[in-house]
N, C-alpha and C positions, 0 to 999 in steps of 0.2 A: 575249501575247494571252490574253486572259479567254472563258471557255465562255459569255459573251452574245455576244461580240463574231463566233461561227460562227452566229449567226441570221442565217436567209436562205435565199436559194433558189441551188440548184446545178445542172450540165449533166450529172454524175455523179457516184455517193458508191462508194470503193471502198476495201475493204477488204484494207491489207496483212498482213496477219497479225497474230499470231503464232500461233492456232490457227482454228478457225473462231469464235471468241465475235462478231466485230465479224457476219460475215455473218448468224448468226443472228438477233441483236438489229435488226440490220438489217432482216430479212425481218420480224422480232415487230411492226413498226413501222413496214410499207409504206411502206418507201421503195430496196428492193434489187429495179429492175425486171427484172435480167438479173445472170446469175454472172462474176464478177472470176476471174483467171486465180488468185488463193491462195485465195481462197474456202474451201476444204473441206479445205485443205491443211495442213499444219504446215511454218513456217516461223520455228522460234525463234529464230534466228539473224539478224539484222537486218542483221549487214554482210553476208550471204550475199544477202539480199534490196535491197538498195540496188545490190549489184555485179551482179545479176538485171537492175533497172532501167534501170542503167547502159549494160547489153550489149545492152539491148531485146530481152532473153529470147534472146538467139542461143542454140542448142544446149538450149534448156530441153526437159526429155521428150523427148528423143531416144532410142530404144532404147536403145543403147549406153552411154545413163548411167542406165538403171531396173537397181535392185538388189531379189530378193524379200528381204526381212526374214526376217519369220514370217505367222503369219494375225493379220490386224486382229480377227476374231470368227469367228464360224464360217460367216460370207458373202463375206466378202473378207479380202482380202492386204494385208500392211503393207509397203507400197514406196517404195524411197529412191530420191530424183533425186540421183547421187552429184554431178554438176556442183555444184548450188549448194546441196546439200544440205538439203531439202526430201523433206519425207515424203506419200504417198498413203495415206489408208485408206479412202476412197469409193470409189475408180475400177476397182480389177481386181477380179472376181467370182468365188470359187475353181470355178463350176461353170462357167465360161467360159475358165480359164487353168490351165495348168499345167506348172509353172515347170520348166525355165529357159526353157520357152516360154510367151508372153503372149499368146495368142492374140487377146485382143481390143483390142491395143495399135493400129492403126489408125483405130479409131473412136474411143480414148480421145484419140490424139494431134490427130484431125480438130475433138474438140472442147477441146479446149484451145486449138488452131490459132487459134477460134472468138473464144473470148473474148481472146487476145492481141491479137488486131486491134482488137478493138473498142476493148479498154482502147487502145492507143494509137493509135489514130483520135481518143476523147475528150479523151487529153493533148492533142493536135495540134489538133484544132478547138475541144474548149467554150472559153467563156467563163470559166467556172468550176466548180473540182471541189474536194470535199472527201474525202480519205483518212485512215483511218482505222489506227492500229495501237497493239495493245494489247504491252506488256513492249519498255521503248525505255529505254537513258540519253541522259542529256541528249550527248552526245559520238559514239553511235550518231546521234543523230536529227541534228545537226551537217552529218552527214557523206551521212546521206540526203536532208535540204532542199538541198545543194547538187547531187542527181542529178538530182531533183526541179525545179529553179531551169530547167536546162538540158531537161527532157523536158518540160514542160508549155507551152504555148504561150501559153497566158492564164494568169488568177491559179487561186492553190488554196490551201488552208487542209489542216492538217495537224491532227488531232485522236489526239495518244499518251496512253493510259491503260493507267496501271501499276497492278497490286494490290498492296494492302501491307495491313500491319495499323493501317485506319482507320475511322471509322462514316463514311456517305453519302461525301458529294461534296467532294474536296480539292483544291481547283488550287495547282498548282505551281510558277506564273509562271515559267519560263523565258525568257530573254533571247533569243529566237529570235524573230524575223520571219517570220507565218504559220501561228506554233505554237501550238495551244493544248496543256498539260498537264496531266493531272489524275490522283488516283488514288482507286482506290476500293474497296471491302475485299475482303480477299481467300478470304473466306469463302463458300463455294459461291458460285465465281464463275459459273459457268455457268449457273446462272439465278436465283441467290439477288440477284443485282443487276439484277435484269427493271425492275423499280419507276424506280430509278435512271438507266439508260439511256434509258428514256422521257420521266424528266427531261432528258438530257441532248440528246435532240432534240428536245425541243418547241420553236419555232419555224426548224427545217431541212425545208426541202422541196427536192421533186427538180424540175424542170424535165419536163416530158413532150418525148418528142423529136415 
């Protein structure tokens, strides 16, 4: 699949990881109306995220599997979901928690709760959805369009972008049905690819619910 072939409109655009780049660019670009369950997350691990998918988040953020790290910055904590190993550094606030008690773990699980519904309420009903994950091999993403296949209800298009040492926009034609691949440099990726991204959605829009 070819990066014209994802023009169009969609019932929701979400962002699987693997750091927050896809949400931000997302939001740069008005078209992220509401937050995705990995959103803000780290989740480098992609089989760890596909067996996530899988499970339909059983046991995700469950106390019993938050570990504190260290501090994210001098506002919050660096916290691992040991289940699928998955990292927080948005959600615990060190003047609100203090470890081994998390004290504001109820309102952070409430909203996670939040956005796991939604996200698979939209697998189960849209029409169609485009997700998004950046740092994939082709053999990883293999193995997630087949979780993928099975959790979405309608059609969805899968957009992986991997950085490497390239100038703009590389697609990568993989042999995947659904896929598009591309990569794009990997020099200050975090916003030095603003420009770029904006090319890459210009003709996707979101559906309003």
């Amino acid at each position: 699949m070819q990066l014209a072939d994802l023009k169009g409109s969609y019932d929701a655009i979400y962002s699987l990881g693997d750091l927050c780049i896809p949400a931000i660019q997302m939001e740069l670009n008005e078209i992220r109306p509401f937050a995705g369950p990995l959103d803000w997350m780290q989740s480098q691990n992609l089989p760890d995220v596909t067996r996530l998918l899988a499970n339909r988040f059983a046991g995700f953020m469950d106390l019993s599997h938050l570990e504190v790290i260290s501090k994210a910055s001098d506002k919050l904590y660096y916290v691992k979901e040991t289940e699928y190993n998955v990292y927080s550094n948005h959600d615990f606030y060190i003047h609100q928690n203090f470890p081994p008690e998390l004290n504001a773990y109820p309102e952070v699980k409430a909203k996670y709760d939040r956005r796991i519904a939604r996200f698979l309420e939209k697998a189960a009903l849209s029409q169609k959805i485009l997700y998004i994950r950046t740092e994939a091999t082709l053999e990883e993403t293999k193995e997630l369009t087949a979780v993928l296949d099975a959790l979405v209800a309608g059609s969805y298009r899968l957009l992986v972008i991997n950085h490497a040492p390239v100038q703009g926009i590389v697609e990568q034609h993989w042999p995947l049905q659904n896929v598009c691949a591309i990569q794009l440099p990997n020099d200050e990726k975090w916003h030095g690819n603003d420009a770029l991204w904006t090319q890459i959605f210009q003709g996707i829009t979101l559906l309003e619910d």
